[in-house]
N, C-alpha and C positions, 0 to 999 in steps of 0.2 A: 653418492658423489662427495668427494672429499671437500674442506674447504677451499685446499689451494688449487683443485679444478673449478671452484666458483670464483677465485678471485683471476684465474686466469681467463675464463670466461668473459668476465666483467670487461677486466684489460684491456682484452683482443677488440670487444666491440667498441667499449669506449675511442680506443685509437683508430678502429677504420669510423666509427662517426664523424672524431675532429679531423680528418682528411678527409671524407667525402665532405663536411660541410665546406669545409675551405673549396674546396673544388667547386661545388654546388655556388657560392658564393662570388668566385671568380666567373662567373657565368652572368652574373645580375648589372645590368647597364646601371647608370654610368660606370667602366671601368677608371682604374688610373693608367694612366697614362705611361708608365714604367713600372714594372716591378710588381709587386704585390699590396695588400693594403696594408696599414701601419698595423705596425705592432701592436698598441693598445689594440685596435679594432680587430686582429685575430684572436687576442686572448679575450676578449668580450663575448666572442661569435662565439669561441669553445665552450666559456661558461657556458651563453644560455642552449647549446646543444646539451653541452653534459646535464645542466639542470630539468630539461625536458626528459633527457633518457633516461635520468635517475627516476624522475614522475612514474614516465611511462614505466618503467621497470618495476615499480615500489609496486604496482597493477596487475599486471599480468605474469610476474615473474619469469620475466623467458629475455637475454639480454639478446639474442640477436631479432626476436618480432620488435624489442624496445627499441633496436640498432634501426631498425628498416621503419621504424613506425616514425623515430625522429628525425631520417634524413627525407621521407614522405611528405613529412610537413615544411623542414627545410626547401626541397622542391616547389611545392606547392607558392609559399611564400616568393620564392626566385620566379617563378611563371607569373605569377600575377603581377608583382614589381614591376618586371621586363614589359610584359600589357598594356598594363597602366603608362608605365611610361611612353610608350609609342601611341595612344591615342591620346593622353592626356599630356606629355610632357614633364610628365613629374615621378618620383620611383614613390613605391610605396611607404607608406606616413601611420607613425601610432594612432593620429585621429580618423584613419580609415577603418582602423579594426574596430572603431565607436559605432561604425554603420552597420558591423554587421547583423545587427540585428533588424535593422530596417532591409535588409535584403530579403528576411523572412518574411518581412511583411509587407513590401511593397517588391516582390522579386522583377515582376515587370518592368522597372529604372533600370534595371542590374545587368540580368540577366538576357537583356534586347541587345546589348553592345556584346554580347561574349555569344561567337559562331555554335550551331548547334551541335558542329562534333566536337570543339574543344567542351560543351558543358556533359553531349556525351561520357567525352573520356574523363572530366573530371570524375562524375559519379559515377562509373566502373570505378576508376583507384581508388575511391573513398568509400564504394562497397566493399571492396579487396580486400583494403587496410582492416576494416571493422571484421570481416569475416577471418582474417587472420589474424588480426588480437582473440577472436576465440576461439580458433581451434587451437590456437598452439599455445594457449594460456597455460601457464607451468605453477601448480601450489606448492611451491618453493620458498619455505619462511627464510631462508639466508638471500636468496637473491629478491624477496622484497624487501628485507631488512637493509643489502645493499644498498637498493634503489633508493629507498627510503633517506637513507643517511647520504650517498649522492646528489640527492635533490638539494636536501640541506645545505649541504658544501658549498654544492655550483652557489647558492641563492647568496649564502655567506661572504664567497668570496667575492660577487659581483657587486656587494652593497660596500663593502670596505673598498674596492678599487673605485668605485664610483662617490666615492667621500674622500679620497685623496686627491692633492692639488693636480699631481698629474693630469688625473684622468676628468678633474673639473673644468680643466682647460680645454679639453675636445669639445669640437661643436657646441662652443657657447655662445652663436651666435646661428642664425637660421638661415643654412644653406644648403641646403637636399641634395639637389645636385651633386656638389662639390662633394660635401662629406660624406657621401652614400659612395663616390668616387675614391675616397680618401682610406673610410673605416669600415666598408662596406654597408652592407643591407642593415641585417640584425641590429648591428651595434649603435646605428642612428635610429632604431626603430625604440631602442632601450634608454637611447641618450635624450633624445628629443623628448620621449613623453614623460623623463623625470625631469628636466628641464621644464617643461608643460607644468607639472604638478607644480612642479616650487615658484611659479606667477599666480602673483595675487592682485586682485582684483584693484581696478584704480579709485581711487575718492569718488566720493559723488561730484555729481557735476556742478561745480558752483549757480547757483541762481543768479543768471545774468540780470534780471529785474528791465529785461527789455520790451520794452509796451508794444503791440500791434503796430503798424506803419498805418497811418491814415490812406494809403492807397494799395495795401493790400488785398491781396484779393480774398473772396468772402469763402470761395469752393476754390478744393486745392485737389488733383487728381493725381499721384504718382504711378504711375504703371511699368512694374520690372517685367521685361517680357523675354517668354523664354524664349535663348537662343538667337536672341533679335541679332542679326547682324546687317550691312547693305551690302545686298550680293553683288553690286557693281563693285563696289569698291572689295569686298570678300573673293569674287573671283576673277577681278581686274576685267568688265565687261561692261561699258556702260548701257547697252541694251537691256542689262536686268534693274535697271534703277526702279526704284519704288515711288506713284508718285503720291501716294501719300507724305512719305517721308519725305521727299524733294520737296512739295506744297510747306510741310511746316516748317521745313529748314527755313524755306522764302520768307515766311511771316514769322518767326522767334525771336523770342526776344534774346535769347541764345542760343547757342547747338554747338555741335563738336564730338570730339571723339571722349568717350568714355578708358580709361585705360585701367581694365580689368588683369588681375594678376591667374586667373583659373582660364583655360581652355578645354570646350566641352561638357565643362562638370565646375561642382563648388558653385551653386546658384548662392550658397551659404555667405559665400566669400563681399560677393557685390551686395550682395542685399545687409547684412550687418555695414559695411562702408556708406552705405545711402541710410539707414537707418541710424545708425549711434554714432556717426560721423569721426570716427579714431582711426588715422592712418593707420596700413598694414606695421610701419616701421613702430608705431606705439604698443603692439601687439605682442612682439615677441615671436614666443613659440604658442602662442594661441590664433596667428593668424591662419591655420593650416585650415581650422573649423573653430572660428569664432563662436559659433552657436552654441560648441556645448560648453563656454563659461559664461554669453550673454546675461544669461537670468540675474548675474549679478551685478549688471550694470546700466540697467534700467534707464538709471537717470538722465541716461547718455542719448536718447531715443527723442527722435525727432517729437511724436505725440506728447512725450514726456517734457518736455521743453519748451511745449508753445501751449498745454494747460495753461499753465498761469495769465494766459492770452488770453483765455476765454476761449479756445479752440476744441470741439468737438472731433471726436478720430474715429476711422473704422480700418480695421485690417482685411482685404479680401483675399481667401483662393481658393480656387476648385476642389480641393485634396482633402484627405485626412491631417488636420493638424497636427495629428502630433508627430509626423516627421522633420527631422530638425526639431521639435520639440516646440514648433511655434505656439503650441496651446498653452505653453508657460511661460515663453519668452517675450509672445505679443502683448499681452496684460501687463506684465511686469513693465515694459518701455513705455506703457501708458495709454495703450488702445481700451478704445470705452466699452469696443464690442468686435466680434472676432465672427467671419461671414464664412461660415464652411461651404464644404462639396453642396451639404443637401440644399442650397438654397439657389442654388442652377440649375436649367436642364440640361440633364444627359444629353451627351452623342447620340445624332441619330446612326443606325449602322454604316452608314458610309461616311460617316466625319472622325473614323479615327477611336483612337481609346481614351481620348482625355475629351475635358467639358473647353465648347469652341471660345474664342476670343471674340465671337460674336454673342454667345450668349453672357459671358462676362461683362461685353459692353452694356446690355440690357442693364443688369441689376444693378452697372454702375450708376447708369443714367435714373433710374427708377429711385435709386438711396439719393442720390443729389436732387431728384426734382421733392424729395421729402423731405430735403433739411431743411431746418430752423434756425439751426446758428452757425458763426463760421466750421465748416468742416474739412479735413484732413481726410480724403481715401488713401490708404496703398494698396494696392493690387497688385500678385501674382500669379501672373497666368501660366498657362500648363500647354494648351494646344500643339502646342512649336518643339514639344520635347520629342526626343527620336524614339526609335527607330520612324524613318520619315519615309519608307516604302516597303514592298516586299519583296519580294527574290531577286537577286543580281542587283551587284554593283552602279550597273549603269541610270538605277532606278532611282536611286538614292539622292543623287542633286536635284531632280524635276520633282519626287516628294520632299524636298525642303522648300523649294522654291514655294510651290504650293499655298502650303504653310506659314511658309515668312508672307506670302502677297495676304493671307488672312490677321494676320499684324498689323501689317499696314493698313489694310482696310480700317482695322479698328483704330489705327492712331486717327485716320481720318474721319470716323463716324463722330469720337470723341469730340476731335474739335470743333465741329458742327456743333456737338452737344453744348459744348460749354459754352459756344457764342452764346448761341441761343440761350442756356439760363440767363449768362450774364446778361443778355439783354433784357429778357424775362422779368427780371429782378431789381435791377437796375444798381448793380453791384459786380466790381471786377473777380474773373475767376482763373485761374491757373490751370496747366497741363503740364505734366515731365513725363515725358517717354523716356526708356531705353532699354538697351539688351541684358540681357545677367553675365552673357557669355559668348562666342562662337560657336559655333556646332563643328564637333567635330566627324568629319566627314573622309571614312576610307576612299585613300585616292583622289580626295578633293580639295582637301585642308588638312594643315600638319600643325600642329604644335607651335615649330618655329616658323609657320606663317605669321600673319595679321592674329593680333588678339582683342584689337580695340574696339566696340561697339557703337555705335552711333547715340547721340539724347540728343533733347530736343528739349528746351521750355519753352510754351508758347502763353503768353500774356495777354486778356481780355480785358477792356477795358468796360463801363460802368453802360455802354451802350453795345456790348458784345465787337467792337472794333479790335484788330488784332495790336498789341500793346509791339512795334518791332524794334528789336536794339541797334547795333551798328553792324549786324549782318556782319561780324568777324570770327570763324569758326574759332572754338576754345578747346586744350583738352583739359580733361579733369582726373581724378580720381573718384572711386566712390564716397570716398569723405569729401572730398571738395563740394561735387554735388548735393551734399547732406547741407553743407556750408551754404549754397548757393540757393536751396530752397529757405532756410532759415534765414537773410538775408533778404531774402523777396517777402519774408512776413511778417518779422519784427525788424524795430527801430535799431540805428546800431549802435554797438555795446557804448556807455561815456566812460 
């Protein structure tokens, strides 16, 4: 084969690539609204096609398996976006491709939302694809050395157009949506996670030097629960009211709506909010998954904060920590000890695949009736996460319901509990319920429905008597709430 049959070769695929990708491309929700997407953002999406095909190509030497192996993953990439966004409301995010390794290891999160013949057919085409990068592998030194030198280019040229003012100016600011609408898929997936990369970490958290409150309470329980939402208010029915959650509303000393930015997913999102207390707006392009630059900012962490208080901390959840990476991010914000999977009992066969929010309540109440000095729980529960029934549609809101009344149950066993030490003891104790998120529910709940979750802080007084406020719902954000428990435990700032 001559050269100018390989460079024509090269040519042909390269240009049916950057037209099937653009195609491929125009396909991924949100669209714009007129026309196509900008200019900067087709020449971004060409690079990193061409830069892939160059990879691919530098591999297997063969440019059209490279041609069909690069728009396969372009595809890929556009179905999952388009997914994503109809059950979660959002296109796909550079800090998504962070998770994929926790799909391999915890595939059951993942792989319960995606129907059995779409995972079917995914692994058919990704058998396919691998079985036809090997037959048709070609040991062709000029079309890897192509590849090769392709790769480079694309990579070249997208690092000099992404240092020029032009293209500094796109999506400098975090809007998915819109610029996913604007630049398309790719090129917000490239733009956001160097944008991601170039945020640095903020100061430590000045030492407010704020002493315990002489009426704070001595035991402090925050419990993020999964999926908590009130399905009166979630699916406008007040027959489904919970009356746990009703009862604590009555006696709080606050409640109100939580307003969470994630729907169905991003437990990461509210729990970092309630823990290091820094609005999403403070965050940047790290609000997508806070979690994976927490570990460097510790100091920001409720435990970490009320140490110098003399306050004791325990982190609990049923799971393997180190998804989200809590095994290094809870110690680091200043938890004293970290209560894994193994120190609950299992499910028995009929309660489901996670560990129950009744056997959580145990170990809660078991660690509090052991304490010695003021102590901090936070607890994350597991039971309420989906898949929340089995076959058909129609099954799905009666097993969430299910699941949410065992929430509630436990908001309500808690509060029992807590009287009772307080009164036990003869010292006031605290409770903060609330949800992480909505469940997102096919056919039942969308995205652009309700996203808000209900909390509740209920206040013990030094004879277990409920502490109640002015009975005026509030909302909040997760940092507010982060606010609002540290306010309930130290004096305020002079």
């Amino acid at each position: 084969m001559t050269l100018h049959s390989h460079i024509f070769q090269v040519v042909v695929a390269a240009l049916a690539l950057v037209c099937g990708g653009a195609a491929l491309d125009a396909l991924v929700h949100p669209r714009p609204r007129h026309g196509l997407r900008s200019v900067p953002g087709l020449v971004i999406n060409a690079g990193v096609l061409l830069g892939v095909f160059g990879a691919i190509l530098a591999l297997c030497g063969n440019p059209l398996v490279a041609c069909a192996l690069s728009l396969g993953l372009g595809a890929l990439f556009t179905v999952a976006s388009n997914a994503k966004n109809t059950m979660l409301g959002e296109p796909l995010l550079f800090s998504d491709l962070a998770l994929i390794g926790a799909v391999f290891r915890h595939p059951q999160f993942y792989l319960s939302a995606v129907a059995p013949w779409q995972r079917a057919v995914a692994s058919l085409v990704a058998l396919a694809l691998v079985a036809l990068l090997c037959l048709l592998f070609r040991a062709d030194g000029v079309m890897h050395l192509a590849g090769l030198a392709l790769a480079l280019g694309a990579v070249g040229m997208l690092a000099i157009l992404q240092g020029s003012p032009a293209f500094r100016a796109i999506a400098a600011t975090p809007d998915p949506h819109g610029d996913v609408a604007r630049h398309g898929l790719v090129p917000v997936l490239l733009l956001y996670w160097r944008r991601w990369r170039d945020t640095r970490d903020p100061p430590p958290c000045p030492a407010s030097g704020r002493p315990a409150r002489d009426d704070a309470p001595e035991l402090v329980v925050v419990i993020q629960c999964e999926s908590f939402a009130d399905p009166a208010d979630l699916f406008d029915d007040a027959a489904l009211a919970l009356p746990g959650l009703d009862a604590a509303r009555g006696l709080a000393w606050q409640h109100g709506r939580l307003h969470v930015s994630g729907f169905g997913a991003y437990t990461m999102r509210t729990e970092y909010g309630v823990l290091f207390g820094r609005e999403e707006a403070e965050l940047g392009f790290r609000r997508f998954d806070p979690f994976l630059t927490a570990q460097g900012e510790g100091s920001w962490a409720l435990p970490a904060r009320l140490r110098p208080a003399g306050w004791d901390s325990a982190f609990l959840h049923p799971h393997d920590m180190r998804f989200y990476g809590r095994d290094r991010i809870m110690p680091a914000g200043g938890f004293a000890r970290l209560v894994g999977e193994t120190h609950f009992a299992p499910p028995a066969p009929d309660q489901g695949r996670y560990v129950t929010d009744a056997a959580m309540t145990d170990v809660i109440l078991d660690t509090l009736q052991a304490a010695s000095a003021p102590t901090l729980l936070y607890a994350v529960t597991i039971e309420n996460h989906g898949p929340w029934a089995g076959d058909g549609q129609e099954e799905l809101v009666p097993g969430y319901l299910r699941l949410v009344r065992n929430s509630d149950a436990m908001l309500a066993r808690l509060a029992d509990g807590l009287a009772a030490l307080a009164r036990q003891r003869g010292k006031p104790a605290a409770l903060v319920f609330f949800g992480d998120h909505c469940p997102s529910i096919p056919g039942a709940t969308t995205p652009a429905g309700k996203r808000h979750t209900p909390f509740v802080i209920m206040r013990f007084d030094d004879a277990g008597q409920p502490m109640r406020g002015d009975d005026t719902a509030a909302d909040l954000t997760p940092a507010g709430l982060h606010h609002a428990i540290l306010d309930m435990m130290l004096e305020p700032a002079r």
